[in-house]
C-alpha positions, 0 to 999 in steps of 0.5 A: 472540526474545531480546527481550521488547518492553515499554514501561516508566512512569518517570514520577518514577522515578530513571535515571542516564546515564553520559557527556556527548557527543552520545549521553549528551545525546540519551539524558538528553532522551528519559528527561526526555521521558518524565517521568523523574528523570534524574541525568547523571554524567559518565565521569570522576566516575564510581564505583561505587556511583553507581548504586544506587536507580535504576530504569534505566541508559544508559551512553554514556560510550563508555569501556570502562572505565566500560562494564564497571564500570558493567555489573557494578555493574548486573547485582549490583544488579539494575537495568537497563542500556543500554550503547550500542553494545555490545548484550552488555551490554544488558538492554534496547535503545532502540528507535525511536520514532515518537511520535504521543501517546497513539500510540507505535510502536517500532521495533527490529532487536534491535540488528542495525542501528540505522540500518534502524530509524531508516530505518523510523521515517522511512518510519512518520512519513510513513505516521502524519500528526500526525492519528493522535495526536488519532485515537487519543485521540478512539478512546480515549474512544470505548472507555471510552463502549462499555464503560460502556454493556456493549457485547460485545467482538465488537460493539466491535471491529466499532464500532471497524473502522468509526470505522477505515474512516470519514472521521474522520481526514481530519476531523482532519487538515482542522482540524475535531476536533468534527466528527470526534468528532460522526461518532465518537460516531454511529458507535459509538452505532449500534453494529454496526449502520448501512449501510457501504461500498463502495470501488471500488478499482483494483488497478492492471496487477499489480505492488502496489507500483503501488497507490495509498496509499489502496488499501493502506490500504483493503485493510488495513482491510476486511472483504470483498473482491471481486477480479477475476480477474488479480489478484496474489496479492501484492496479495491478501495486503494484505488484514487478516488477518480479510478475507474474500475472494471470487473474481468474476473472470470468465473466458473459456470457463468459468462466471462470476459475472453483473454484476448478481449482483456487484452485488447482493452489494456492496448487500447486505454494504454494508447490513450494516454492512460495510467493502467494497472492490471490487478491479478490476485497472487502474482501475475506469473503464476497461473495468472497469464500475466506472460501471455498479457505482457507479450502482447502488449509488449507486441503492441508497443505499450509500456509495461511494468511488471510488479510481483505478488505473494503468491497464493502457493506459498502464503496460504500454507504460511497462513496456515502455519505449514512450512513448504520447505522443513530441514529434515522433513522436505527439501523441494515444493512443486507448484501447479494447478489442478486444471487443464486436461492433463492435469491429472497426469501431472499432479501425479508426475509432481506428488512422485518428484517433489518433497512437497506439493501445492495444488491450487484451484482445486475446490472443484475437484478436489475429491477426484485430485486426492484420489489421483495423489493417494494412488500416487503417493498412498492414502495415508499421506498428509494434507491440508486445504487452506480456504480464503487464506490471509482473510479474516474468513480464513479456515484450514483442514488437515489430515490423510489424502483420502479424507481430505475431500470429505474434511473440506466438504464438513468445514464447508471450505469454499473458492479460493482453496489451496490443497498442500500435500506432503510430510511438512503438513503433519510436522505443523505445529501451530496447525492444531492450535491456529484459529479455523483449522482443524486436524484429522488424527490420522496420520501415519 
């Protein structure tokens, strides 16, 4: 690393810009914004000797001239010194910032590519709201109390972690600062202790980049997380550094974790004060038990967040390129699953009543599910298989009801699957053209 980042106090301290176009302009305002004493001289009045006594200097004279005078002048005298543009002669570079007083982020790409650190500031500023400043400070205060009060360094940061993961922030940026600083002030009061949270958190169909904001930010910031099974190890890799991770996945044919035993774990780290998040794929409340697990630890007295996923029904035949719902083709979509004992006589109840039908988990069985669906809605009818939609390894088959199970079994799609059925298939356009997918001709 050729750059030790630093933030430098010029409050009062005398700094010099060479130059008077946009950039010496530009560069004057931001040392003046930081309290510094700050002397412009322009190209032509330039001489050496003009720069003794000051702290630092930004050269935005573009002139070569001035350039290698005023870096000579610079380097004998010891101060520092910005040439813009010319990172050879640079002792410091300006990175950029995103500013959210007392809150300072800089950005810097050791001068590769000015234009990707300001690309990055603008995606920063829109992550970090205006709340983040007064966030900071109200934080800030919160500290000073702690340390007065002798609180051990370990309980701090778990004070802190919860100030984090609680509703304080949006109670800033909803305009009530008291309240925010009330909720603070309790928080850290109660030390380590006091009951946490629970988030029930959809994961989305695979690719994180289809999780919500407020996921990541959840899985940024927790202290356990409980993932089913078939989440990414992408996604898992959002977690903090110092989460600790639990696999509650279950799976077909082996040994796995009970429902109430799932529970009772996300009860009993919530009462110790833990941030939790309860990472399903999909959406927590289709086919998920999210509702089953929010009942009870609503039962229990514990805080729940619920934060919606894309649900795998819908993202997988977008994946694919099927739209569920097509002016003048379908105008309804049922949803359901191709498990439980009565499945069967549901899937027939909804192939009948729907325009539409998306089947999921039904890898298994699928041949003895389109079987069912053929007698229903005849052999001829459209459908396609979507395996490990959204993922790199995605891959897609279509064609008629009572082919799709042996296409499925050819194209070696695996877990997770998703079956669509319905007239929407056949009128997918980039389904013939997508990558990994492949259509059957026979259609009628």
């Amino acid at each position: 690393m050729r750059y030790y980042p630093v933030f430098l106090d010029l409050a009062g301290q005398p700094c010099i810009v060479l130059g008077e176009g946009k950039f010496a302009i530009e560069k004057a305002a931001s040392l003046r914004e930081a309290g510094a004493d700050v002397r412009v001289i322009a190209s032509r009045e330039y001489r050496t000797g003009d720069l003794a006594g000051a702290r630092l200097v930004v050269d935005a004279s573009e002139d070569p001239e001035v350039n290698r005078r005023s870096w000579q002048e610079a380097e004998e005298a010891g101060i520092l010194i910005n040439v813009v543009d010319r990172p050879a002669q640079c002792r410091f570079i300006a990175p950029a910032i995103v500013r959210r007083d007392p809150l300072l982020v800089a950005i810097s790409t050791s001068g590769e590519s000015p234009f990707l650190a300001s690309a990055l500031r603008a995606r920063i500023e829109r992550w970090l709201g205006r709340e983040w400043g007064p966030f900071t400070a109200l934080v800030g205060n919160v500290r000073r109390q702690v340390r007065e009060r002798g609180v051990p360094i370990a309980q701090q940061t778990r004070i802190f972690r919860r100030i984090v993961n609680s509703e304080t922030r949006s109670l800033i940026r909803l305009g009530r600062p008291d309240d925010a600083a009330h909720l603070a002030v309790a928080i850290a009061q109660s030390g380590a202790g006091g009951t946490g949270r629970v988030a029930l958190v959809g994961a989305g169909p695979g690719d994180p980049d289809l999780l919500t904001f407020k996921a990541r930010e959840l899985l940024a910031d927790a202290d356990y997380v409980l993932h089913d099974a078939l989440i990414a190890p992408e996604t898992l890799a959002l977690c903090g550094p110092d989460a600790r991770i639990e696999d509650v996945g279950k799976r077909a044919g082996l040994e796995s974790p009970r429902q109430e035993d799932i529970t009772a774990r996300l009860i009993e780290l919530a009462r110790a004060g833990w941030a939790v998040v309860r990472l399903k794929g999909g959406d927590p409340f289709v086919f998920g038990r999210g509702g089953e697990e929010l009942a009870d630890l609503v039962k229990a007295g514990v805080e729940v967040v619920v934060v919606p996923g894309v649900t795998a029904a819908l993202a997988a035949p977008a994946a694919a390129g099927i739209s569920v719902t097509m002016r003048g083709v379908a105008s309804s979509v049922a949803i359901t699953s191709a498990q439980g004992s009565r499945s069967m006589d549901r899937l027939r109840a909804l192939a009948l009543a729907s325009d539409t039908l998306v089947v999921l988990m039904p890898r298994s069985n699928l041949a003895e599910v389109a079987a069912v669906l053929a007698g229903a809605v005849g052999a001829s009818r459209p459908a396609a298989v979507i395996g490990s939609a959204t993922l790199p390894s995605q891959q897609s088959v279509s064609g008629p009801l009572d082919r799709i199970a042996r296409l499925a079994d050819q194209a070696a799609i695996e877990t997770p699957a998703t079956l669509v059925v319905g007239d929407v298939v056949a009128a997918a356009p980039a389904l013939a053209v997508l990558p990994n997918s492949s259509v059957d001709g026979g259609f009628v």
